[in-house]
C-alpha positions as CSV (number, residue, x, y, z in Angstrom):
1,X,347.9,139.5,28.4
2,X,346.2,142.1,30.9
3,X,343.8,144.8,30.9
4,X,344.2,147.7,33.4
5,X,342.1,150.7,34.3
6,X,341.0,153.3,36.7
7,X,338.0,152.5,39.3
8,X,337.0,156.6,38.8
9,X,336.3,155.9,34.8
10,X,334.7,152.0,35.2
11,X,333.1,151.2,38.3
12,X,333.9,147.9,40.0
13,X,330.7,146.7,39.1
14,X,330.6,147.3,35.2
15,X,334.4,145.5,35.4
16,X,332.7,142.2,36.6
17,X,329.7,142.5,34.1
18,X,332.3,143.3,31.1
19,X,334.4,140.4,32.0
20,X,331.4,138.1,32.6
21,X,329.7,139.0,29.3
22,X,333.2,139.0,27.7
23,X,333.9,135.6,28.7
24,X,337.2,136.6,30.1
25,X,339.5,134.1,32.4
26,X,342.4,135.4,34.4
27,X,342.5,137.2,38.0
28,X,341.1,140.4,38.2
29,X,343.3,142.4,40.9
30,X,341.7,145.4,42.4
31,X,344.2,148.1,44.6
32,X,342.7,151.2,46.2
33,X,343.6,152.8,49.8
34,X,342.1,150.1,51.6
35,X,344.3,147.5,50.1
36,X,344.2,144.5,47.1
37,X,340.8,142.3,46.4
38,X,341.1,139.5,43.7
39,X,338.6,137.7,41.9
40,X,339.5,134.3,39.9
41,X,337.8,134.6,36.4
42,X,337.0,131.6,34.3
43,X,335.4,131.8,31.4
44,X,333.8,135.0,32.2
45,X,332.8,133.4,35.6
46,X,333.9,133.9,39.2
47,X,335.6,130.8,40.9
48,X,337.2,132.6,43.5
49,X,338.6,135.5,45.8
50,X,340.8,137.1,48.2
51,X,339.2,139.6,50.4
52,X,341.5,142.9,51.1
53,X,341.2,142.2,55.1
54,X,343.3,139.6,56.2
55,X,341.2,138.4,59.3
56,X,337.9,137.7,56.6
57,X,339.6,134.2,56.3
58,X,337.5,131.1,55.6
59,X,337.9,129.3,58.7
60,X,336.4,132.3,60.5
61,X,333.5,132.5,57.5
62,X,332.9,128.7,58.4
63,X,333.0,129.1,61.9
64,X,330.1,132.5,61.2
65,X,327.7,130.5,59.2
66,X,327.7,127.7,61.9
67,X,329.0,125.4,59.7
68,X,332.0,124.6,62.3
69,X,332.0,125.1,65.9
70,X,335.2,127.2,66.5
71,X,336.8,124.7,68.5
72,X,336.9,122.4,64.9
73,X,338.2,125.5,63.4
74,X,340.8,125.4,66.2
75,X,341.8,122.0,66.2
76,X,341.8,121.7,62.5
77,X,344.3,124.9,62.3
78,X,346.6,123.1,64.8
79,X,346.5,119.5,62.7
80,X,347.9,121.7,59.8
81,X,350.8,123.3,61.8
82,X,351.6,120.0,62.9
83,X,351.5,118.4,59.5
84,X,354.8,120.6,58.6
85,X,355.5,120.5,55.1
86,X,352.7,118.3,54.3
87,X,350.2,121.1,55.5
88,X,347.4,121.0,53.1
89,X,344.3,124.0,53.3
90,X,342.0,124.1,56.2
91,X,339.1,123.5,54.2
92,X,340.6,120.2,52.9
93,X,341.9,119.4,56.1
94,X,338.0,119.6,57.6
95,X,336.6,117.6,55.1
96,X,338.8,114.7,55.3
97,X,338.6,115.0,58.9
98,X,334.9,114.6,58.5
99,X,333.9,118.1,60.3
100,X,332.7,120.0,57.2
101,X,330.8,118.7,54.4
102,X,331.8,119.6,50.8
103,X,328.8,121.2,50.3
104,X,329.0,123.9,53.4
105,X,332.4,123.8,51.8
106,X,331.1,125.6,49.1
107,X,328.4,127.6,51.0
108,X,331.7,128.8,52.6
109,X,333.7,129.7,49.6
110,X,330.7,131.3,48.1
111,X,330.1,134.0,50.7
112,X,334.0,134.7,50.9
113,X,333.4,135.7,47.1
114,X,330.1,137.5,47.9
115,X,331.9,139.3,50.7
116,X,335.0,140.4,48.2
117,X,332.8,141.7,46.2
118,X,331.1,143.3,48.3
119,X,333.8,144.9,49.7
120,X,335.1,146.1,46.1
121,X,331.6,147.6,45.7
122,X,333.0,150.4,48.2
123,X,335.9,151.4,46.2
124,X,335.6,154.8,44.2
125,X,339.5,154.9,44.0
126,X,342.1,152.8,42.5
127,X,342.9,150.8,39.8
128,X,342.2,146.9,38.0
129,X,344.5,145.2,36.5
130,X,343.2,141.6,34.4
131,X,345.3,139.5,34.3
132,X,345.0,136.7,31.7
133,X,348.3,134.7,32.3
134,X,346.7,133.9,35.9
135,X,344.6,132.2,36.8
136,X,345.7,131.7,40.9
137,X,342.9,128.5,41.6
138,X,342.5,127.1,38.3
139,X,343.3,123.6,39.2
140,X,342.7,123.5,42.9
141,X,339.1,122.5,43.1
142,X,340.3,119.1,43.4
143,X,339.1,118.7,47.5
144,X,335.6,119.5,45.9
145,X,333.1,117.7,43.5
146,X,333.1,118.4,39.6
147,X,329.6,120.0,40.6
148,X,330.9,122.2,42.4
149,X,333.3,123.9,40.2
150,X,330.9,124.2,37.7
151,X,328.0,125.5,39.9
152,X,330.4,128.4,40.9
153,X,330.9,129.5,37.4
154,X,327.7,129.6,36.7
155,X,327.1,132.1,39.6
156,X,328.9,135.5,38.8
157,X,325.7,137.7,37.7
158,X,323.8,135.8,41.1
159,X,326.8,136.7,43.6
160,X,326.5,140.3,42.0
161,X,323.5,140.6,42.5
162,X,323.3,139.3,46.1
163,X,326.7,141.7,46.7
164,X,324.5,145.0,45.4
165,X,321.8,144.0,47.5
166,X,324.1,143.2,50.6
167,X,326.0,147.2,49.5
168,X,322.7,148.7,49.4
169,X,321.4,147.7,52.4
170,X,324.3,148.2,54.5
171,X,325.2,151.1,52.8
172,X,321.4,152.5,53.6
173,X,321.9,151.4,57.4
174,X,325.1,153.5,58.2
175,X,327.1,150.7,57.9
176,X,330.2,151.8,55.8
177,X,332.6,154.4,56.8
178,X,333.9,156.2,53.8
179,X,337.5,157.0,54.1
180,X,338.1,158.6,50.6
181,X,340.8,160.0,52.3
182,X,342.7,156.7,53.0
183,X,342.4,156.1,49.2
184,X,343.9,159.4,48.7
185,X,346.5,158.5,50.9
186,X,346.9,155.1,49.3
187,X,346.7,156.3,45.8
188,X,350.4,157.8,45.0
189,X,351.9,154.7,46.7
190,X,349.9,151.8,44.9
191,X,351.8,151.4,41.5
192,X,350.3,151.2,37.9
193,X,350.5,148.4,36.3
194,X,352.7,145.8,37.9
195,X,353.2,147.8,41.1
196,X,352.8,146.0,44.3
197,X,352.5,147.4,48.0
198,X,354.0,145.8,50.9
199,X,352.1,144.4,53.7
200,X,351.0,140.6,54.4
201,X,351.0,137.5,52.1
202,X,347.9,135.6,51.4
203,X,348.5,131.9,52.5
204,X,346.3,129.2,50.6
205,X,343.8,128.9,53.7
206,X,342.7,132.4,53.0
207,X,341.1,130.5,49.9
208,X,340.4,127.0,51.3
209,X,341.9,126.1,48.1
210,X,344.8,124.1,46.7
211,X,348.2,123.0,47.5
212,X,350.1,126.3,49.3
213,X,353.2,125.3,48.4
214,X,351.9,126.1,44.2
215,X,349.6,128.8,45.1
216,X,351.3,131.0,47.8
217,X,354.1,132.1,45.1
218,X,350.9,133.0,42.7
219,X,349.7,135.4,45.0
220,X,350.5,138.8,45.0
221,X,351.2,141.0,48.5
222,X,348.3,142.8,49.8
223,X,348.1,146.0,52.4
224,X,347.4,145.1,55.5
225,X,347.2,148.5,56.4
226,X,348.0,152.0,54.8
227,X,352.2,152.2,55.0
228,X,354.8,154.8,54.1
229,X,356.1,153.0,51.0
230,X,359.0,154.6,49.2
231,X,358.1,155.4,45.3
232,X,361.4,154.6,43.9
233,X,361.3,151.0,45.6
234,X,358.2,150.4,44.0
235,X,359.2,151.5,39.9
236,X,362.7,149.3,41.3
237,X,361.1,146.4,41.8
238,X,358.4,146.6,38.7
239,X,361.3,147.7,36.4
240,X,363.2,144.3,37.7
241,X,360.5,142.5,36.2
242,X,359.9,144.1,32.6
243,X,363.8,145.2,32.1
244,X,365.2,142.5,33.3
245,X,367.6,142.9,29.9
246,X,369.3,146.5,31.1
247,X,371.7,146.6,33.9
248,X,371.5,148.1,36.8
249,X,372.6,151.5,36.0
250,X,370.5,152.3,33.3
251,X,367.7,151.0,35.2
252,X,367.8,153.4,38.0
253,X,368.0,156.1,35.4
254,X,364.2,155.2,34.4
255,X,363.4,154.9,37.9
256,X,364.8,158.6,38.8
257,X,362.8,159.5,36.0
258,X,359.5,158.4,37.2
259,X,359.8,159.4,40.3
260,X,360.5,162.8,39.1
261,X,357.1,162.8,37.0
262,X,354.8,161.4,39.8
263,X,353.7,164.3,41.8
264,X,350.8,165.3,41.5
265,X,350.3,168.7,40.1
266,X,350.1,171.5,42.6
267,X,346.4,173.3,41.2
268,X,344.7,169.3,41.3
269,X,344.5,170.4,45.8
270,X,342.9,173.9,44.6
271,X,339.7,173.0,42.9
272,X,337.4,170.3,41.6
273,X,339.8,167.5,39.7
274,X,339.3,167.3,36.6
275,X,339.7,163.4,36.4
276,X,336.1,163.4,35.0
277,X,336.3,165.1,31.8
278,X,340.4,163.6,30.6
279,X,340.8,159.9,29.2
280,X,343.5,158.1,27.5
281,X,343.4,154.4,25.9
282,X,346.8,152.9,25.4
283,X,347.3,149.5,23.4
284,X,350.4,148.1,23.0
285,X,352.4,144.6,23.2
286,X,355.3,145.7,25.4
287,X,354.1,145.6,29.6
288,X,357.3,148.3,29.9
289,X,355.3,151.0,27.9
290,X,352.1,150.4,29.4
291,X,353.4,150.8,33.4
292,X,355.5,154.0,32.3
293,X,352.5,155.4,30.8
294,X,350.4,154.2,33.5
295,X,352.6,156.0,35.9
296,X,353.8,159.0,34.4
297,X,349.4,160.1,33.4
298,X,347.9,158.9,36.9
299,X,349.7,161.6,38.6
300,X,347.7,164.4,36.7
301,X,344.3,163.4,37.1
302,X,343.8,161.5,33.4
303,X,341.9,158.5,33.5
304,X,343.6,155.5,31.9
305,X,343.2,152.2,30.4
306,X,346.1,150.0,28.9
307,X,345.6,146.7,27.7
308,X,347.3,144.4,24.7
309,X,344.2,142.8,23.3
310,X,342.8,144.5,20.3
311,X,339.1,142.7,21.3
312,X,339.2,144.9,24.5
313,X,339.3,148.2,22.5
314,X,335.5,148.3,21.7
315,X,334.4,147.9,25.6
316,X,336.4,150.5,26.6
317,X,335.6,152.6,23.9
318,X,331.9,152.0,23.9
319,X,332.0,152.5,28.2
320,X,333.8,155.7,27.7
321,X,331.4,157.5,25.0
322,X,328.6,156.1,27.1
323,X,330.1,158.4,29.9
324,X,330.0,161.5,27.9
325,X,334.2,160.7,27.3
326,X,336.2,160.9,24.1
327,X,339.2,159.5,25.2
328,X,342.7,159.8,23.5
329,X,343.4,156.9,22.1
330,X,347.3,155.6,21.4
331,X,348.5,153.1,18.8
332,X,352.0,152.1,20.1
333,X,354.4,150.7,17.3
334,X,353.6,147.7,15.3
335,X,355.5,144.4,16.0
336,X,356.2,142.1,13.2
337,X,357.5,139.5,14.9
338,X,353.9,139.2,16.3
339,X,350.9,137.7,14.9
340,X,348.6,140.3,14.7
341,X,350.4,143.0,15.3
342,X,352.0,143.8,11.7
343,X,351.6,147.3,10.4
344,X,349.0,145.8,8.3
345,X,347.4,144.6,10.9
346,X,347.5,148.1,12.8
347,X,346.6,149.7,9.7
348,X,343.2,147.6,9.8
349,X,342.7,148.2,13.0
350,X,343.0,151.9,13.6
351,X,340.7,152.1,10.4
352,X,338.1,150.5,12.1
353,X,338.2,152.2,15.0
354,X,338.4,155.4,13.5
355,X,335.0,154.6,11.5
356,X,333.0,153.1,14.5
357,X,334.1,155.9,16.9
358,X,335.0,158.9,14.5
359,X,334.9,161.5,17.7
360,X,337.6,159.4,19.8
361,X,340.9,161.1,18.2
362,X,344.2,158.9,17.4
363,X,347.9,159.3,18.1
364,X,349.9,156.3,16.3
365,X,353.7,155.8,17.6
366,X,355.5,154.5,14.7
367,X,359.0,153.0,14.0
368,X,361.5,156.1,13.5
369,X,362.3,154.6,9.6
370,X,358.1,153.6,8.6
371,X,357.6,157.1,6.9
372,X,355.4,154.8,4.5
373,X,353.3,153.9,7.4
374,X,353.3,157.7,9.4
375,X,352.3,158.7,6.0
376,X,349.6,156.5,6.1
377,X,348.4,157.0,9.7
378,X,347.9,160.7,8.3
379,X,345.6,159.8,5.6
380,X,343.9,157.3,7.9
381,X,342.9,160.4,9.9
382,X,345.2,160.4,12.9
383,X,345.9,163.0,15.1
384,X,349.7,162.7,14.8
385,X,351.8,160.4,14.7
386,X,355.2,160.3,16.9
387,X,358.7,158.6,16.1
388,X,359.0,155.8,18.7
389,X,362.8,154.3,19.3
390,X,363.1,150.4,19.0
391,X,363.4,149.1,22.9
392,X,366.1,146.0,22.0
393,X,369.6,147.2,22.4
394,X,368.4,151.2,23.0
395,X,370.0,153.5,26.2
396,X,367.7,154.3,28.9
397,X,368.4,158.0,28.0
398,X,366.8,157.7,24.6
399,X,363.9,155.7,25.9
400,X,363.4,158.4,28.7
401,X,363.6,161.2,26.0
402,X,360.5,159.4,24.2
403,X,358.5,159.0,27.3
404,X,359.3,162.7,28.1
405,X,358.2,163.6,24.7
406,X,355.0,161.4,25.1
407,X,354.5,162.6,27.8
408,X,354.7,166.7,26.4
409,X,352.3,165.9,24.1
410,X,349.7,164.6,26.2
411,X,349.2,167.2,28.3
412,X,349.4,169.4,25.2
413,X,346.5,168.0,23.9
414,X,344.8,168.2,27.1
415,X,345.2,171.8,27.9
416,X,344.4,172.7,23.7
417,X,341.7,170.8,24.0
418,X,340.4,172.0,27.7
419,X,337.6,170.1,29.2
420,X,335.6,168.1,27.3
421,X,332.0,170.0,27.5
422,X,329.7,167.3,28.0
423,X,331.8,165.0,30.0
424,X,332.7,167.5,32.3
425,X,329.8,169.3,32.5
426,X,327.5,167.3,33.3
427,X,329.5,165.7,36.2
428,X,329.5,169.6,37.5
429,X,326.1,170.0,37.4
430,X,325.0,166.7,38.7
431,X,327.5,167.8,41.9
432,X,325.4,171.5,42.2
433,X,322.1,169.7,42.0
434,X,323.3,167.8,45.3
435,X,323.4,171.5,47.0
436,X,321.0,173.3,48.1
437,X,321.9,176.8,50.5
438,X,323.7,179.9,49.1
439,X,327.2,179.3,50.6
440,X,327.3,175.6,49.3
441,X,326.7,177.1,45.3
442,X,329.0,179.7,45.7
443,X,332.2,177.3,47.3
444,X,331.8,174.9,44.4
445,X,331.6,177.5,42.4
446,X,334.6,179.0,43.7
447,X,336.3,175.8,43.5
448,X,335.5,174.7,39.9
449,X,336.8,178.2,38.5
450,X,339.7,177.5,40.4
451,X,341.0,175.0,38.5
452,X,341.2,177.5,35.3
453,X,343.0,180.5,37.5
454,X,345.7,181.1,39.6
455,X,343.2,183.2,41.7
456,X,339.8,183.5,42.4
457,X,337.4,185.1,45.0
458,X,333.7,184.8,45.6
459,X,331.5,188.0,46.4
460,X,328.4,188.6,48.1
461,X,326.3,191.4,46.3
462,X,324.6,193.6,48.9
463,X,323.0,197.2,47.9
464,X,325.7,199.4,47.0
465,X,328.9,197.1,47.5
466,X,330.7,194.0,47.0
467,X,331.6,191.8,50.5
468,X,334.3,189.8,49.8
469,X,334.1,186.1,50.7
470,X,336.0,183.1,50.2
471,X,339.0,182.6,48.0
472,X,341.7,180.4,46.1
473,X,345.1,181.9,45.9
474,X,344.7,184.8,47.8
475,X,346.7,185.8,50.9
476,X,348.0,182.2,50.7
477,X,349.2,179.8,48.6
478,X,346.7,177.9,46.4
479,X,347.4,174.6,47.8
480,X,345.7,175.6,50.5
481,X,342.5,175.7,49.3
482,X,339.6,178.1,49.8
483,X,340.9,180.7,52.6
484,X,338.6,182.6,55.4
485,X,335.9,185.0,54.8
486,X,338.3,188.1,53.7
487,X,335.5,190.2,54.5
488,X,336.8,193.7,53.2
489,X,334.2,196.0,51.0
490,X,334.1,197.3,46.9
491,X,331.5,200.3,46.7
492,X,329.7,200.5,43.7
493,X,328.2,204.0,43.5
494,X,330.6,204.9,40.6
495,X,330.3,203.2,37.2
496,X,332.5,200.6,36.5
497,X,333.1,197.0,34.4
498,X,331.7,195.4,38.2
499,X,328.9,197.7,37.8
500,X,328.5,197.0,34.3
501,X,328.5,192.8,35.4
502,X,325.8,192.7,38.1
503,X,323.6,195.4,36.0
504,X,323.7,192.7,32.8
505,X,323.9,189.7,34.8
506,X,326.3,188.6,31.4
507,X,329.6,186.6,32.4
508,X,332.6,189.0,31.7
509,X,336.0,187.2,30.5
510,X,338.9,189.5,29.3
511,X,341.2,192.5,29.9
512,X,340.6,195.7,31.7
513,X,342.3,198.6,33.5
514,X,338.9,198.9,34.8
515,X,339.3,202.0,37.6
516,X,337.5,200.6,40.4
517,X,339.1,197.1,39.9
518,X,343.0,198.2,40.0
519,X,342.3,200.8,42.9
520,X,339.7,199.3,45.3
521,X,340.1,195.8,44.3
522,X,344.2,195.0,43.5
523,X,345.0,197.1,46.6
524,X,343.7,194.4,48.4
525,X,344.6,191.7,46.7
526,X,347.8,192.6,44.9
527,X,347.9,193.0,41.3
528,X,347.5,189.9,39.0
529,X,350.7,188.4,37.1
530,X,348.3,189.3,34.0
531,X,345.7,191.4,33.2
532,X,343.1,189.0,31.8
533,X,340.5,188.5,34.1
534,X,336.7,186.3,34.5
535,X,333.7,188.2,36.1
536,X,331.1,185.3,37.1
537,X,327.6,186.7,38.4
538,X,325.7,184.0,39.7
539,X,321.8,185.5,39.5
540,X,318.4,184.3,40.5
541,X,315.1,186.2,39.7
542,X,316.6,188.5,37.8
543,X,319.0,189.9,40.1
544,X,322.7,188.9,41.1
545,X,323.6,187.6,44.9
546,X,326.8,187.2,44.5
547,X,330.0,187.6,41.7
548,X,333.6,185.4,41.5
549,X,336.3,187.1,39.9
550,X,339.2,185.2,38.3
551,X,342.6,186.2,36.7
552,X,345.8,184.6,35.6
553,X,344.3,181.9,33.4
554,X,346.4,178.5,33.7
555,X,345.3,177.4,30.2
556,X,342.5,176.5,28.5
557,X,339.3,178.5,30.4
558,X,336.3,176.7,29.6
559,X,333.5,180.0,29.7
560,X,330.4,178.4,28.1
561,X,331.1,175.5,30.6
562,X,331.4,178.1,33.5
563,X,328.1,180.2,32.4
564,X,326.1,177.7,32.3
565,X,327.0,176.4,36.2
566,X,326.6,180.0,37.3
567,X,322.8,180.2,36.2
568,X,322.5,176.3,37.3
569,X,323.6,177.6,40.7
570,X,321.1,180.7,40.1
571,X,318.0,178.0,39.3
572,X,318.6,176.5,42.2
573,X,318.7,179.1,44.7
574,X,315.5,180.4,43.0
575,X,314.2,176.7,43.8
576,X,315.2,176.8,46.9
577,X,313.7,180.1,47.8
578,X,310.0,178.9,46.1
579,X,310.0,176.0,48.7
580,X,310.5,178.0,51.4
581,X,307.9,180.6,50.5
582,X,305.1,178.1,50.6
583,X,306.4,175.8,53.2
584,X,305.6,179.3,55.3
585,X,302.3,179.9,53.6
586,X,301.2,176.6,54.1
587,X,298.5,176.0,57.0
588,X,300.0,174.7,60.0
589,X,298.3,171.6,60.9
C-alpha cells in the first residue's frame, strides 16, 4: 500500500503529524532538488532515518556529540572493512568493542533522526511517497535494548518539536541557503510515484542499524547531487516494475508516451503558477495508474495525491478544504477480486464522500460493460463518469488512448472551472501583502494576469499620458518573462475606452476597436491574435497610478479574482504612502 503527495499542497510537517496521529507504519520517502530523506514509521512513530547528505553519517554524529573520539571512529571503520563479508554496522561494531555505550547509541541515532527532519523542514518542493510494505529497520534494533526501541517510538511529536525549534532558529540566524532553484532543477527529473534518481546507495552504517547484507537491497538510491538524468530511463525502469507482464515493445510505447506529456507547459515560466489553486485526489488499487497519473498531472502545475487506502481519503480531503482546495477527486474502477473494492463497496464509498464533502466534485472510471453502475455513479451525484479498459491482456495503445483521454478531461475541467476563488486568491493576496513599493505591486501584478493572456503590459499613469513599463509577451517570447522598461508614450487628451478606465477607476474586460488603442497602442505592440482585451487600473486615493492591459485570453480569465488584487495593491500603496507622511511629520528626536 502507499500514499503519495506533493510537498507544495501538505507541508513536510503536517505529513509527520498525519502519519503520527494516524498510526501509520511503513517508510515515508521524501524527494525534492536536494535529494531523498526517509523516515521509518511504526505505529505512527518514528524509529528511524536517512538523511539526504551522504557525509551526515552516524559515525561522524558520534564522533560530534563526543561520544567517540574520531580515532575509535577510525579504528572501528577499519575493523569492519577487515571483517569482509562478516562486516556488521559501525554502531554494533562500537558497542561490542566496548567504545560506545548503548545508550549514547541511541543519543546517536536520535539526533540523525532530528537532523533528517530537520533537514525535510527545508523542503517547499517535491513529493512523499508512504510506503506501507516497508518498513527498512523494522527488525534491526537487535544491537540495542527492548527500551530502546520503544523509547524511540514514543518520541515522534518530541523530535518534531526539537526539529521546528532547531529550523526556526537556524532559519532566524541566516543559516539556510534556499536554492528553490535546485528544486526546480530537480523537480522534472525526480519521478512520481516509484521513480528513482541515480546517485549513491545508502549502506547500513548510514543507520547504525541491522545486518547490511538485508538492509542495503531495501534501500532505495538517493542524489548525491543534482545530475542530468534522462526521463525516458526513469518511466523504463518504473514501468519494469509495475508491467513486468508486457513485453518489451509495448512497454516502450508507454514510455514514449510519458515522455511526450511531461513538459511542462510553456505559460507556467510567464506568470505566477497556479499550483495553488488546482488539486486532484486519485484512489485506486493498481500502482501502474497511480505513477502514470502522477506523471502525466505534475508537469502542469496540479497538486496531486494517490493512495490505495480508502482510510486515507478523509485526511487528505479534510487537509485540502482546510487550505481553501476542492480538489478533484477520482474513483478508478472497482476490483472484485479485491476485498473491499467491489462496486458495492465503491458505491458506499463515493456516497460517503460525496455527503461529508459535497463541494469536492467526483469523476468515477468504470468498467467499459457496468452501464448499471455508470448509471448509478450519475444518480450518486458524480461529475462523469469515464469508460476505463481492463489492464490484463489489453495493448499498450488502448491503455495509452485512456490515459490520453484522462488526461483531456482533466485539464478540461481545469480550464472550465478556472481558478478556484478562494484557494487562489487568498494565496495572491497573502504574496501582495509581503510588498510594499509601487514597482513590486505592479510586477506581480503583471505577472499574475499573465497567466490568463498571451500578452500583457503594465503602465504608469502620469498627467496626460500612459508610460509604458514592463511586459509579458511583448517584443519577445513569453517564456521569457517580464521584458525591459519599453518606455514609449499613449497621450490621452482625446477621449477614449483608456480614458474612460482611469476616469472610473472600473476594471474593463471585453472587445473594442477603441481608436486610440488600435492606432497609438497596436502600432507599438502589433495587433492582438483577438480582439478581446482586460484594462486593469490599479488606484489609490481615488486616483489611478498605473493600468495593465491584457489580450488574447488563454482560457478561463478569472476578473472578480483580478479586481480585487488590483484595489489590494491600491490599499497598500495608500498604506504605504500614510506611513511615510508621518514618519516625516514626526519630531526628530
Amino acid at each position: 500500500m502507499s500514499f503519495t503527495g506533493d510537498l507544495e499542497h501538505l507541508p513536510i510537517v503536517d505529513v509527520i503529524q498525519l502519519l503520527h496521529s494516524t498510526r501509520k507504519s511503513g517508510t515515508l520517502c521524501v524527494k525534492g532538488g536536494r535529494g531523498e530523506c526517509q523516515l521509518v514509521f511504526n505505529d505512527g512513530y518514528i524509529g528511524s532515518a536517512n538523511h539526504s547528505n551522504t557525509s551526515v553519517r552516524i559515525g561522524k554524529i558520534l564522533v560530534d556529540m563526543r561520544l567517540i573520539s574520531s580515532e575509535i571512529c577510525e579504528k572501528a571503520l577499519a575493523d569492519q572493512r577487515a571483517a569482509g563479508a562478516s562486516r556488521k554496522p559501525l554502531i554494533a561494531t562500537l558497542i561490542e568493542q566496548g567504545q560506545l555505550k548503548k545508550d549514547d547509541a541511541y543519543k546517536g541515532l536520535k539526533n540523525l533522526i532530528e537532523m533528517t527532519v530537520v533537514e525535510m523542514l527545508r523542503w517547499t518542493r517535491g513529493t512523499f511517497t508512504l510506503n506501507v510494505d516497508a518498513t527498512i529497520a523494522s527488525d534491526e534494533y537487535r544491537y540495542f535494548p527492548e527500551m530502546l526501541h520503544q523509547e524511540i517510538n514514543l518520541d515522534t511529536q518530541r523530535v518534531l518539536m526539537d526539529a521546528l525549534r532547531v529550523f526556526d532558529e537556524q532559519n532566524r540566524d541566516g543559516g539556510f541557503v534556499e536554492e528553490e532553484w535546485m528544486e526546480e532543477a530537480a523537480a522534472d527529473t525526480v519521478g512520481a510515484e516509484g521513480g528513482e534518481g541515480a546517485g549513491i546507495m545508502l549502506s547500513a552504517d548510514d543507520l547504525g542499524l541491522g545486518d547490511i547484507d538485508r538492509i542495503e537491497r531495501k534501500i532505495p538510491e538517493v542524489f548525491s547531487s543534482i545530475e542530468v538524468v534522462d526521463p525516458a530511463d526513469l518511466h523504463r525502469r518504473a514501468l519494469g516494475d509495475l508491467l513486468a507482464e508486457v513485453d518489451g515493445a509495448d512497454r516502450e510505447k508507454l514510455v514514449d508516451f510519458l515522455v511526450r506529456f511531461s513538459s511542462p507547459p510553456e505559460e507556467e515560466s510567464a506568470g505566477k503558477s497556479q499550483r495553488a489553486s488546482r488539486a486532484l485526489v486519485f484512489i485506486s488499487r493498481d500502482s501502474l495508474a497511480r505513477y502514470v497519473v502522477m506523471t502525466l498531472c505534475k508537469p502542469l502545475g496540479i497538486l496531486i495525491f494517490t493512495t490505495d487506502d480508502p482510510g486515507d481519503l478523509d485526511l487528505i480531503l479534510g487537509q485540502s478544504l482546510n487550505k481553501g482546495l476542492a480538489p478533484l477527486l477520482i474513483f478508478d474502477v472497482p476490483d472484485e477480486s479485491a476485498a473491499g473494492w467491489s462496486m458495492d463497496d465503491q458505491i458506499r464509498l463515493r456516497q460517503e464522500k460525496k455527503a461529508a464533502y459535497p463541494q469536492v466534485p467526483i469523476l468515477q472510471l468504470a468498467p467499459a460493460d457496468a452501464e448499471e453502475f455508470s448509471l448509478r455513479a450519475y444518480r450518486d451525484g458524480v461529475r462523469a463518469v469515464l469508460p476505463r479498459p481492463r489492464r490484463e491482456g489489453v495493448a499498450s495503445a488502448d491503455l495509452i488512448r485512456f490515459f490520453e483521454t484522462l488526461l483531456a478531461y482533466i485539464k478540461t475541467y481545469f480550464e472550465v472551472q478556472g481558478p478556484l476563488s478562494f484557494g487562489e486568491l487568498k494565496n495572491d493576496l497573502l504574496e501582495l501583502q509581503e510588498l510594499r513599493d509601487a514597482p513590486e505591486l505592479s510586477l506581480a501584478l503583471l505577472q499574475r494576469v499573465a497567466v490568463s493572456f498571451d500578452r500583457a503590459l503594465t503602465f504608469i499613469v502620469r498627467p496626460g499620458e500612459l508610460i509604458a513599463e514592463r511586459g509579458i509577451g511583448i517584443g519577445q517570447d513569453k517564456k521569457q518573462g517580464p521584458s525591459p522598461p519599453l518606455r514609449f508614450k499613449i497621450p490621452l487628451d482625446a477621449p477614449s475606452l483608456l480614458h474612460k478606465v482611469l476616469t472610473e477607476g472600473q476594471l474593463y474586460f471585453g472587445r473594442s476597436d477603441d481608436e486610440v488603442v488600435a492606432g497609438q497602442l497596436f502600432s507599438q505592440i502589433g495587433s492582438p491574435r483577438e480582439t478581446l482585451m482586460l484594462l486593469l487600473p490599479v488606484c489609490s486615493r481615488g486616483r489611478a497610478l498605473a493600468l495593465i492591459y491584457a489580450d488574447g485570453p488563454a482560457g478561463f480569465v478569472p476578473v472578480d479574482s483580478l479586481a480585487i488584487l488590483a484595489g489590494q495593491a491600491g490599499l497598500i500603496l495608500e498604506n504605504a504612502l500614510c506611513r511615510r507622511q508621518i514618519e516625516k511629520a514626526a519630531p526628530q528626536g
